[in-house]
ZAFIMAR-62111 format. One record per residue (C-alpha): residue number from 1; x negated, y negated, z; residue in one letter. Coordinates in Angstrom, 1 decimal, padded with zeros to 4 digits. Example, Ala and Ser with C-alpha at 12.3 -4.5 7.8 and 13.67 -1.06 7.14 Angstrom:
BEGIN
NODE  seq       u       v       w  type
NODE    1  -012.3   004.5   007.8     a
NODE    2  -013.7   001.1   007.1     s
***
This chain:
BEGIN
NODE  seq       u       v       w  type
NODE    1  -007.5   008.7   012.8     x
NODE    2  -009.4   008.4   009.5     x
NODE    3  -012.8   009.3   008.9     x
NODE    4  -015.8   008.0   011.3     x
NODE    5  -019.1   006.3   009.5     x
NODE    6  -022.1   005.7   011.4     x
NODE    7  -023.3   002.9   010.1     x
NODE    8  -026.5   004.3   009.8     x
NODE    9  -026.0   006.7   006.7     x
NODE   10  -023.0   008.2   007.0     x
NODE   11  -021.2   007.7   003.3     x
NODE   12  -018.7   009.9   000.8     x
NODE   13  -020.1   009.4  -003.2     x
NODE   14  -017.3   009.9  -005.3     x
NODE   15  -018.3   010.9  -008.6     x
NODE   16  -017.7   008.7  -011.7     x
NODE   17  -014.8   008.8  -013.6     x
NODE   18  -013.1   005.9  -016.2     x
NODE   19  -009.9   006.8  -013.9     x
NODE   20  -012.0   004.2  -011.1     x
NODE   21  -013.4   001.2  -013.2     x
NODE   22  -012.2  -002.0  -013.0     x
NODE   23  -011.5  -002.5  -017.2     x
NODE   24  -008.0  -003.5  -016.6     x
NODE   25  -005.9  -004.0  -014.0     x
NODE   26  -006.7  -002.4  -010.6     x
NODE   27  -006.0  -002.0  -006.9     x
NODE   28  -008.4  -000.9  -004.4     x
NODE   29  -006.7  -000.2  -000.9     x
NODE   30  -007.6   000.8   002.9     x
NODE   31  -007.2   001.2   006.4     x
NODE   32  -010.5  -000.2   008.8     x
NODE   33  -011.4  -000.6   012.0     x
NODE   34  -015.3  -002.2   012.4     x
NODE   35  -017.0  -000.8   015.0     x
NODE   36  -020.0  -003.3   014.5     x
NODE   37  -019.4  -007.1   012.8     x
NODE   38  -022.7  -008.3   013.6     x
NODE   39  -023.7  -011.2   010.3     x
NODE   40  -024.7  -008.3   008.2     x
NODE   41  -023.0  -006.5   005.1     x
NODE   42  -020.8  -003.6   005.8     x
NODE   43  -019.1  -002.2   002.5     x
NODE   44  -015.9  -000.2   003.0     x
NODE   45  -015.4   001.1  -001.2     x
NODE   46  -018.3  -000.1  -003.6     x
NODE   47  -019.0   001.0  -007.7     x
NODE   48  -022.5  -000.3  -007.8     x
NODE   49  -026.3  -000.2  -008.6     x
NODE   50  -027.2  -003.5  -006.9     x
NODE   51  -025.9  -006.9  -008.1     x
NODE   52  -027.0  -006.4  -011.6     x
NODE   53  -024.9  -003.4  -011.6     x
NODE   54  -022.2  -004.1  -009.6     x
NODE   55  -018.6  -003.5  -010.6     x
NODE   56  -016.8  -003.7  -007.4     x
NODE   57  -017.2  -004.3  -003.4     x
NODE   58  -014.7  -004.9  -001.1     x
NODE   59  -016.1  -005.2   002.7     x
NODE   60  -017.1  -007.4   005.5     x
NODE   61  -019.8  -010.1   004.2     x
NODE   62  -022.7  -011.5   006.1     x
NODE   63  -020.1  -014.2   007.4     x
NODE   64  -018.1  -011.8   009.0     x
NODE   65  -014.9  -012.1   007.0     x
NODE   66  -013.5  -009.3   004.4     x
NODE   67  -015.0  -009.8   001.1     x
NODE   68  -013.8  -008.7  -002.2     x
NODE   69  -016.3  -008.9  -005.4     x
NODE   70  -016.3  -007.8  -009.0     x
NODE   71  -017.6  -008.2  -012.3     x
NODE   72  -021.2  -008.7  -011.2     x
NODE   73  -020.1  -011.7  -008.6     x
NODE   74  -017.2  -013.2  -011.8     x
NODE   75  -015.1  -012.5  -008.5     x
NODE   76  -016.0  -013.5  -005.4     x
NODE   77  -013.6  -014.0  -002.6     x
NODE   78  -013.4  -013.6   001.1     x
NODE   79  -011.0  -013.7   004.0     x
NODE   80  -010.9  -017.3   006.0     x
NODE   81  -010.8  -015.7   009.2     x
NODE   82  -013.2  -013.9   010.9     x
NODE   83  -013.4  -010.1   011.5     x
NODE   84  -013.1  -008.6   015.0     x
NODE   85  -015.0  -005.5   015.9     x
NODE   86  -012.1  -002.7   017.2     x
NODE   87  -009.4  -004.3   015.6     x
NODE   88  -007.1  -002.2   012.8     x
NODE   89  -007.1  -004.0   009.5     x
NODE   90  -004.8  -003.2   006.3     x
NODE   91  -007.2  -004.3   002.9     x
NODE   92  -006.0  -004.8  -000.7     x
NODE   93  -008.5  -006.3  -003.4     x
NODE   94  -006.1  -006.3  -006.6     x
NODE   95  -007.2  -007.7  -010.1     x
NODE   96  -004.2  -008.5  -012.5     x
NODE   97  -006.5  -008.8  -015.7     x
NODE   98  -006.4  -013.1  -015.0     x
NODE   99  -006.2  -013.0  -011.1     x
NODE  100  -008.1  -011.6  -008.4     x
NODE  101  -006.3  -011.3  -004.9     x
NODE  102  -007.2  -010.6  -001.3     x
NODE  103  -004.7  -009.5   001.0     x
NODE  104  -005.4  -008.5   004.4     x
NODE  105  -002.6  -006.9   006.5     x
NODE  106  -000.5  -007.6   004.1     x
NODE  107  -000.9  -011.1   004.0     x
NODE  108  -002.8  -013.2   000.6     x
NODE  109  -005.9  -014.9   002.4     x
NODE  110  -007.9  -015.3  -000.7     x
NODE  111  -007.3  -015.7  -005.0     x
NODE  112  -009.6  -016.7  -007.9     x
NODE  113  -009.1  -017.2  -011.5     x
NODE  114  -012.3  -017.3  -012.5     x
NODE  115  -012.5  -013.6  -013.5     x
NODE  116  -015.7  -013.2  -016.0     x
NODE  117  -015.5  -010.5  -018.6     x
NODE  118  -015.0  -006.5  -018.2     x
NODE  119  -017.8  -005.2  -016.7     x
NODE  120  -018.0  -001.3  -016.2     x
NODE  121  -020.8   000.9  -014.9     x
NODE  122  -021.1   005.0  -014.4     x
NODE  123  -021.8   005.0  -011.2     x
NODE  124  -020.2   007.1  -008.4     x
NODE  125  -017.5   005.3  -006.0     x
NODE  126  -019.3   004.8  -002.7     x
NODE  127  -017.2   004.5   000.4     x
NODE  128  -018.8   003.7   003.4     x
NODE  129  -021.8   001.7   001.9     x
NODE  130  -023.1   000.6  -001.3     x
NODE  131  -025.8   001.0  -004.0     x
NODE  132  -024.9   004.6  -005.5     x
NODE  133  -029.0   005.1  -006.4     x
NODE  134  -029.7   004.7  -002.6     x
NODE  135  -026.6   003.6  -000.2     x
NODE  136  -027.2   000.7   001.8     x
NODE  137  -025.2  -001.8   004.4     x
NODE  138  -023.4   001.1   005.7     x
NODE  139  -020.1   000.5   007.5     x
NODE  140  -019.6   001.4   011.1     x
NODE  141  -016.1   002.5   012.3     x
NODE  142  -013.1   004.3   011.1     x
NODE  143  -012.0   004.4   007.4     x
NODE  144  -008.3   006.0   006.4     x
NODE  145  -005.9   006.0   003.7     x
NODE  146  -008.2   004.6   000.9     x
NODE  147  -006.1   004.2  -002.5     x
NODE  148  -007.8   003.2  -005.7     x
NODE  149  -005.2   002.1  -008.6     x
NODE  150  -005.1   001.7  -011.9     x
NODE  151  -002.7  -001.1  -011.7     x
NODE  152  -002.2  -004.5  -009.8     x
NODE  153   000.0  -003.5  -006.8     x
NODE  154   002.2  -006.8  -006.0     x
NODE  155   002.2  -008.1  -002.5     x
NODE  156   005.6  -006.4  -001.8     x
NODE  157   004.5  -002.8  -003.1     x
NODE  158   001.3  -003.4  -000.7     x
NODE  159   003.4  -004.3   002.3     x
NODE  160   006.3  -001.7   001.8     x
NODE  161   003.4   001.7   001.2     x
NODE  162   000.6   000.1   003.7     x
NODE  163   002.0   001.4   006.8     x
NODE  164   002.9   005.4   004.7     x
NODE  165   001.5   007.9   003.1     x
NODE  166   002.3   007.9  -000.7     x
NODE  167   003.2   010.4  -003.3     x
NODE  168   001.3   010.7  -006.2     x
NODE  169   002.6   008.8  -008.5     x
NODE  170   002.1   006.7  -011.7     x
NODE  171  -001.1   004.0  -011.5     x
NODE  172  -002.4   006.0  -008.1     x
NODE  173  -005.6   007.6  -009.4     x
NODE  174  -007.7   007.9  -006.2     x
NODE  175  -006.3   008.9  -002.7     x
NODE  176  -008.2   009.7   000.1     x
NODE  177  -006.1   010.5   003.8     x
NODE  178  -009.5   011.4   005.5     x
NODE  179  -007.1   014.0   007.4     x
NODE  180  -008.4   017.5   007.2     x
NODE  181  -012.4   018.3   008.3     x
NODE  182  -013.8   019.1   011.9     x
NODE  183  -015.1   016.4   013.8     x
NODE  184  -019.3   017.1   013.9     x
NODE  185  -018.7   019.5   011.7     x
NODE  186  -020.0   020.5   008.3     x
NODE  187  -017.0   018.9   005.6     x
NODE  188  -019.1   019.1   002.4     x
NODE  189  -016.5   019.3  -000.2     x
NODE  190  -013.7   018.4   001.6     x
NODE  191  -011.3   015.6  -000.6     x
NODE  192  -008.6   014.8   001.7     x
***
């Protein structure tokens, strides 16, 4: 299931809040299958304005691997292993306050120290694309179960609550199931 994304301009703007900046510790969670992986960017959840505004991205790069960056590029990490177009992928870009970490099905593929300093912008969440001024590199496929916390979810938590629903609960301060709406239908202000 999940929600569908062109990859043309299909996109959800999820308006600012100091709940969803990265000035601590945070966690930024999903469910995607790519329709398209074709050497170009595809953002699955992004808090920018372009590069000189850019707080977080997490998303396939132009190399075709999941990418998580932060802090105006500070953080930079991707996946080793190439994305495949169809295929179900579990994502978690966590930042501890000293360590950035990419997990992918669970698994850590990718970690930096080299964090830069807090950087925070007002911008809206974009999933599906990036650039909240004009979204951009639009994501083709299925997105589901995107979780934004405010805290740095260890491997363990990731791999026991990737494969659930969870309850609200302490540090969770974004949760989107992408389970209610009509397919082709009209879903303005629909949350789930």
């Amino acid at each position: 299931p999940g929600l569908n994304f062109d990859g043309t301009d299909d996109n959800v703007a999820i308006n600012n809040s100091s709940d969803v900046n990265m000035s601590g510790s945070m966690t930024i969670e999903f469910w995607a299958r790519p329709s398209i992986v074709d050497g170009n960017f595809h953002w699955v959840v992004a808090k920018d304005n372009g590069n000189a505004s850019l707080e977080y991205l997490v998303g396939i790069n132009s190399s075709n691997q999941w990418r998580f960056a932060a802090r105006n590029l500070a953080i930079d990490i991707a996946s080793p292993a190439t994305v495949i177009a169809g295929q179900m992928y579990h994502v978690a870009a966590v930042f501890d306050g000293t360590t950035a970490t990419l997990y992918v099905n669970g698994v850590n593929v990718a970690s930096t120290s080299s964090v830069g300093s807090v950087f925070t912008n007002t911008e809206s969440v974009i999933i599906g694309a990036r650039t909240a001024s004009a979204p951009m590199q639009f994501f083709a496929g299925s997105i589901d179960e995107v979780r934004i916390w405010n805290t740095a979810r260890s491997q363990s938590q990731i791999q026991a609550a990737m494969n659930c629903d969870v309850p609200q609960q302490s540090g969770l301060v974004a949760y989107y199931r992408f389970d209610e709406g009509s397919a082709g239908g009209d879903n303005s202000g629909k949350i789930n």
